[in-house]
Backbone as CSV, one residue per row, in Angstrom:
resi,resn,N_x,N_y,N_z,CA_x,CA_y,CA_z,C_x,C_y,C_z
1,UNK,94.756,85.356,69.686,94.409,84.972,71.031,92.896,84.849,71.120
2,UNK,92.436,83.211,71.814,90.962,83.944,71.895,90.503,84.307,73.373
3,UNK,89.169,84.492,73.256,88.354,85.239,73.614,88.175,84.202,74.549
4,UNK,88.036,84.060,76.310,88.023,82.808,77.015,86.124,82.613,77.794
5,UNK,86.314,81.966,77.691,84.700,81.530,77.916,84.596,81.064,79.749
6,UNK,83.369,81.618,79.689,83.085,81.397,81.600,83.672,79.831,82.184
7,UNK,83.778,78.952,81.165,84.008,77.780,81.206,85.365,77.700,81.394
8,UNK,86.008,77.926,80.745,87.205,78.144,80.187,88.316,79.159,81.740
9,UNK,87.514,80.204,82.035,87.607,81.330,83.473,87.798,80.175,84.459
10,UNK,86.440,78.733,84.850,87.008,77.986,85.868,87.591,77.285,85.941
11,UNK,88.168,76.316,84.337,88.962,75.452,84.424,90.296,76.513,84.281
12,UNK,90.389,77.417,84.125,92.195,78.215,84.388,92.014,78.790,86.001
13,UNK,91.242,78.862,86.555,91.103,79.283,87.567,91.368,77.632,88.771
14,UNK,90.868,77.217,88.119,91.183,75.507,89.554,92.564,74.761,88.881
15,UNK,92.830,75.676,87.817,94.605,74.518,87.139,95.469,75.714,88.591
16,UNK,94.927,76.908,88.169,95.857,77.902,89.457,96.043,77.500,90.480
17,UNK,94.715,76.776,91.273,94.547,76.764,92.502,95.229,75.530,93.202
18,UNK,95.513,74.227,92.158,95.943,73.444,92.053,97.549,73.081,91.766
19,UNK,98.058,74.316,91.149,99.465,74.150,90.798,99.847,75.294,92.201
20,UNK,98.974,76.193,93.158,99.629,77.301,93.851,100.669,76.746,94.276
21,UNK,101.590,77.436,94.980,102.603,77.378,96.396,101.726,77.704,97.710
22,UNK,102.055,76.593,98.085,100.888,76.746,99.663,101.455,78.039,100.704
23,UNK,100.768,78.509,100.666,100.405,80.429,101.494,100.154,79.948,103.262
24,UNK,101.019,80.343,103.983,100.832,80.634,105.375,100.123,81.602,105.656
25,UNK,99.337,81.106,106.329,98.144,82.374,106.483,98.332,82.765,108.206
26,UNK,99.574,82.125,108.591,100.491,82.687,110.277,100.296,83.980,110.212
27,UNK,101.010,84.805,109.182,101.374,86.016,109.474,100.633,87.298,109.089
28,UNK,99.220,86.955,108.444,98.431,87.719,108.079,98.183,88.523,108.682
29,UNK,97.392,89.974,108.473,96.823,90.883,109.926,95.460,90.093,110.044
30,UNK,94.819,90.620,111.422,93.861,90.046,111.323,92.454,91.059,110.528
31,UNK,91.767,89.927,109.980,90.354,90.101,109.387,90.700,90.086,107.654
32,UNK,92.045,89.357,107.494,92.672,88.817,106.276,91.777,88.173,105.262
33,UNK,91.280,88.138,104.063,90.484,87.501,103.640,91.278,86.227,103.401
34,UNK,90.779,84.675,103.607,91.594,84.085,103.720,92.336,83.406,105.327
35,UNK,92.238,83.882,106.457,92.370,83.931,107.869,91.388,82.900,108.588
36,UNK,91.702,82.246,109.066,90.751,81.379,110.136,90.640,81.636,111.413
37,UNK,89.928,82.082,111.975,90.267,81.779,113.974,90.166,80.655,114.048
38,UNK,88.830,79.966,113.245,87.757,78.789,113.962,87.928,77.645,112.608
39,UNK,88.071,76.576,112.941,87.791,75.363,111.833,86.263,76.039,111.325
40,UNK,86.436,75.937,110.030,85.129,75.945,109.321,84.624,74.853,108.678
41,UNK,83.447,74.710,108.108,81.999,73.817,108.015,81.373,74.115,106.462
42,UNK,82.176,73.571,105.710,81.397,73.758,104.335,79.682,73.666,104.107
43,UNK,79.249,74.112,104.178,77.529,73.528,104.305,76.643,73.848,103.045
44,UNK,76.412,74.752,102.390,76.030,74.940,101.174,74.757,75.407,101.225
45,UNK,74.124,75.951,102.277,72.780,76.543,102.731,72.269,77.474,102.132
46,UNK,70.649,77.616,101.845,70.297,78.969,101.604,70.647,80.038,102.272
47,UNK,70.645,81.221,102.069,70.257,82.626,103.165,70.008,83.660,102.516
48,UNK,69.671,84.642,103.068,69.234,85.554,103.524,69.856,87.040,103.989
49,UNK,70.124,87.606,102.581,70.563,89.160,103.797,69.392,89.815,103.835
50,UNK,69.402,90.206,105.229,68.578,91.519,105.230,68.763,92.552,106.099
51,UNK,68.893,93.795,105.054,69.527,95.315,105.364,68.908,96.020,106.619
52,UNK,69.156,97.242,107.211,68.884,97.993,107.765,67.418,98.529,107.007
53,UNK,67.312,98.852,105.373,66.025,99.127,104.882,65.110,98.263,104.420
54,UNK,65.530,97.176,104.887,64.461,95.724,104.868,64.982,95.289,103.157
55,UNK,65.839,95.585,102.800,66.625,94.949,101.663,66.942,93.252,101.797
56,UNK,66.015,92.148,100.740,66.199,91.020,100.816,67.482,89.974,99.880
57,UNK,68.420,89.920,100.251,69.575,89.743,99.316,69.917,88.337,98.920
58,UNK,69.164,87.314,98.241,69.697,86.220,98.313,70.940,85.327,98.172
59,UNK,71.317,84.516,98.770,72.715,84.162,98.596,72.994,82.762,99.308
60,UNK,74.413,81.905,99.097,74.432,80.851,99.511,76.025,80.840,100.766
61,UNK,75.196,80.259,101.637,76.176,80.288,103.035,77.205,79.111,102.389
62,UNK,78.684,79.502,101.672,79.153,78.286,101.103,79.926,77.632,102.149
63,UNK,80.449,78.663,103.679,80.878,77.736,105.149,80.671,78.518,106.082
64,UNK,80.795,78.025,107.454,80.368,78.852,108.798,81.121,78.166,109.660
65,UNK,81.305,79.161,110.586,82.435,78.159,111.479,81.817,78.916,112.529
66,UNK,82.061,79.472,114.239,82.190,79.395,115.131,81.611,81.003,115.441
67,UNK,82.274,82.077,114.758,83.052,83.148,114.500,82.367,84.225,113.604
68,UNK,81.713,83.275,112.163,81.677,83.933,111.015,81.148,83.024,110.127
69,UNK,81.233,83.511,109.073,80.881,82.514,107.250,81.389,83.166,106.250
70,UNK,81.136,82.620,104.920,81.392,82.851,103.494,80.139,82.918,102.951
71,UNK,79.755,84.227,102.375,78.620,84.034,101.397,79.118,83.860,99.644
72,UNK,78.296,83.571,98.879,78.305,83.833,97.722,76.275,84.770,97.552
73,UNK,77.200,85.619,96.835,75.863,86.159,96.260,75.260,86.129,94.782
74,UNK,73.976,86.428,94.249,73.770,86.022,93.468,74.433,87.060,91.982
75,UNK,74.251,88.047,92.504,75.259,89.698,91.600,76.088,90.236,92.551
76,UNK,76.739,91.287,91.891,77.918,91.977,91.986,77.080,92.777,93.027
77,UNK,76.613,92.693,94.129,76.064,93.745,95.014,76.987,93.978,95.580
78,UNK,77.184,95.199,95.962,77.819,95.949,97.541,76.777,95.757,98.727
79,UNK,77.828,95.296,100.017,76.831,95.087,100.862,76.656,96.035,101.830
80,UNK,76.235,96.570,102.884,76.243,97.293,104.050,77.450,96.785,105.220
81,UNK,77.929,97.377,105.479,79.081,96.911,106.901,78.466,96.264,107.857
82,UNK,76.955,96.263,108.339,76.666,95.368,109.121,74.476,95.544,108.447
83,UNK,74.473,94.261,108.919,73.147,93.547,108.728,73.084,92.542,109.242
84,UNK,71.734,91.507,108.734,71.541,90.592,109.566,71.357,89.153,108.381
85,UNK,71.669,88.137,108.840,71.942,86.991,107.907,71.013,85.835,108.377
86,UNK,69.873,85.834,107.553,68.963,84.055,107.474,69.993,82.992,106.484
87,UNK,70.061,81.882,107.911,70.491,80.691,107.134,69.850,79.879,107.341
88,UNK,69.239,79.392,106.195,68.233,78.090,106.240,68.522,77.009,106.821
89,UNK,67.386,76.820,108.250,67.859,75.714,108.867,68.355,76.373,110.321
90,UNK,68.446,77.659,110.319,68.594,78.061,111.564,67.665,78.826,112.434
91,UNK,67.350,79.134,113.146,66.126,79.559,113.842,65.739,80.965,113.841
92,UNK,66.944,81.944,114.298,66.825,83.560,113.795,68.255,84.217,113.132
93,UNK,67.436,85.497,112.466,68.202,85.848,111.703,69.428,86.315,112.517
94,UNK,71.000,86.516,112.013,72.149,86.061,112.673,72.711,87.892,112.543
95,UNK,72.828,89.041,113.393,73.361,90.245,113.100,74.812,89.724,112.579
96,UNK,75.380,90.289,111.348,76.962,90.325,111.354,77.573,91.625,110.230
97,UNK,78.618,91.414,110.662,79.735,92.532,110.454,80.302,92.147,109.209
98,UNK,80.161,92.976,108.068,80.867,92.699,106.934,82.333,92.936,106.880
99,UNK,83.677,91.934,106.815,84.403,92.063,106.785,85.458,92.302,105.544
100,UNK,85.016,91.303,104.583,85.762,91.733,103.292,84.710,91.078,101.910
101,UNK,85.079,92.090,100.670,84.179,91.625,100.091,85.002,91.621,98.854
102,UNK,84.863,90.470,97.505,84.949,90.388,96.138,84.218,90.424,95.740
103,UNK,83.623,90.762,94.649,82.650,90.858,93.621,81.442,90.171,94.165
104,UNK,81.492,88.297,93.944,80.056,88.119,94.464,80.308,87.750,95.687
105,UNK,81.620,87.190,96.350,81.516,86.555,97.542,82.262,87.432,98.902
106,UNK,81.747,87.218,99.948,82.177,87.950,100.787,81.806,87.018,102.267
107,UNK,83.475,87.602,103.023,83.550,86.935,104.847,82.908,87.784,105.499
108,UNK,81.874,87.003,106.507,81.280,87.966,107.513,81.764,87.358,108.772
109,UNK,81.609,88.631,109.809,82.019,88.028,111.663,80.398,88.131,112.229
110,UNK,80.484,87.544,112.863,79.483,87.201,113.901,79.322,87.822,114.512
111,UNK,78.431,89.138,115.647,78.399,89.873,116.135,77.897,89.236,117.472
């Protein structure tokens, strides 16, 4: 068996995503990773976390909707349950509520 390469991780990872069974996301609880209230807005923006101890976290806003967003971050950080979020292109920094997190990417709510 070999050994699978980062390359290799996204093309088995988008054959998955591509062959799934489509998931109702009706019956979820809420704050589901995965859950919509609001149509979301793919945008692909810089930002900005920054902590309660002035911790600067870079990362990319990959959508935002109404409600909330999707970050990707740049490492495996753990984040704080709530802070405040610069998205490039917006005027001030945005307080929000960390709702669920994977490794680099994580849903935030809007406070």
């Amino acid at each position: 068996m070999s050994k699978s390469t980062p390359d290799g991780e996204v093309v088995r990872r988008l054959k998955a995503i591509k062959t799934a069974a489509p998931v109702s996301i009706r019956n979820l609880p809420p704050e589901a990773p995965g859950e919509r209230a609001a149509e979301r807005c793919n945008v692909f923006k810089f930002g900005l976390v920054l902590t309660v101890l002035d911790a600067e976290i870079k990362c990319i806003v990959k959508n935002i909707r109404d409600d909330g967003a999707m970050i990707a971050l740049e490492g495996a950080i753990a984040l704080p349950e709530r802070f405040r979020l610069v998205i490039d292109g917006y005027a001030a920094p945005a307080p929000v509520r960390l709702v669920w997190q994977e490794e680099r990417e994580a849903g935030l709510a809007f406070e």
